[in-house]
N, C-alpha and C positions, 0 to 999 in steps of 0.2 A: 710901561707904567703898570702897576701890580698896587690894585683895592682890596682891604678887607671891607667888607659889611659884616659888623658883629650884631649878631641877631641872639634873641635870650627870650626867655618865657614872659607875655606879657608885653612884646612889642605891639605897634597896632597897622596894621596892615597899611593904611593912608602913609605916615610915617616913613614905613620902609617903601612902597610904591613911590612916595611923590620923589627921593633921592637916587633908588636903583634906575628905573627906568631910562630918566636922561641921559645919567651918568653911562649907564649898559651900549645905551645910541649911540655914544661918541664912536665904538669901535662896530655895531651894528650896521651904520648908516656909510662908512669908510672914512670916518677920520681920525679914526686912532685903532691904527689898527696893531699896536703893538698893549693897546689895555688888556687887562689879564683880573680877574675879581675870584674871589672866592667868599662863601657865606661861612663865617667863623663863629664857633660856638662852645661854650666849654660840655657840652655834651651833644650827641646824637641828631635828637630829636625836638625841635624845638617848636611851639602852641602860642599861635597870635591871642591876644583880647577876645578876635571875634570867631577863634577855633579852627584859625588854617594851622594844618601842620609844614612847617621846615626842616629839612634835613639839610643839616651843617654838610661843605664838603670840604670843610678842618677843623676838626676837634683839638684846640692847643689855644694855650694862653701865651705863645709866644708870637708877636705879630710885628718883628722887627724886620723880616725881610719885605714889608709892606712898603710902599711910598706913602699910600694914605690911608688913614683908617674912619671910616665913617660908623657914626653911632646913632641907629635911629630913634625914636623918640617912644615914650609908651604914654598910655593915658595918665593923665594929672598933671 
């Protein structure tokens, strides 16, 4: 199974915490050990709300080879 997390300038750290983490566990903890994720972003370098920085590790707006694509939430 193969997740994008699309992460973008202006996510907020809780957001993207409260979905990767568990999600990450399935194959961390050995039950899913065939999960495969990657952080997608249409550029580089990407700046939480509360100023962490993300580095994407796929710069592409093509996320069809994904099963799921998860979108995390920003302030408002």
């Amino acid at each position: 199974m193969k997740i994008a997390f699309v992460i973008y300038d202006g996510i907020t750290l809780l957001d993207f915490a409260g979905v990767f983490d568990p999600i990450t566990r399935l194959k961390t903890m050995g039950f899913r050990y065939d999960l495969r994720w990657d952080l997608c972003a249409r550029k580089d370098t990407i700046r939480s709300t509360e100023g962490v920085t993300f580095t994407a590790s796929r710069v592409d707006n093509n996320l069809a080879e994904y099963d799921y694509v998860i979108v995390p939430g920003e302030t408002g």
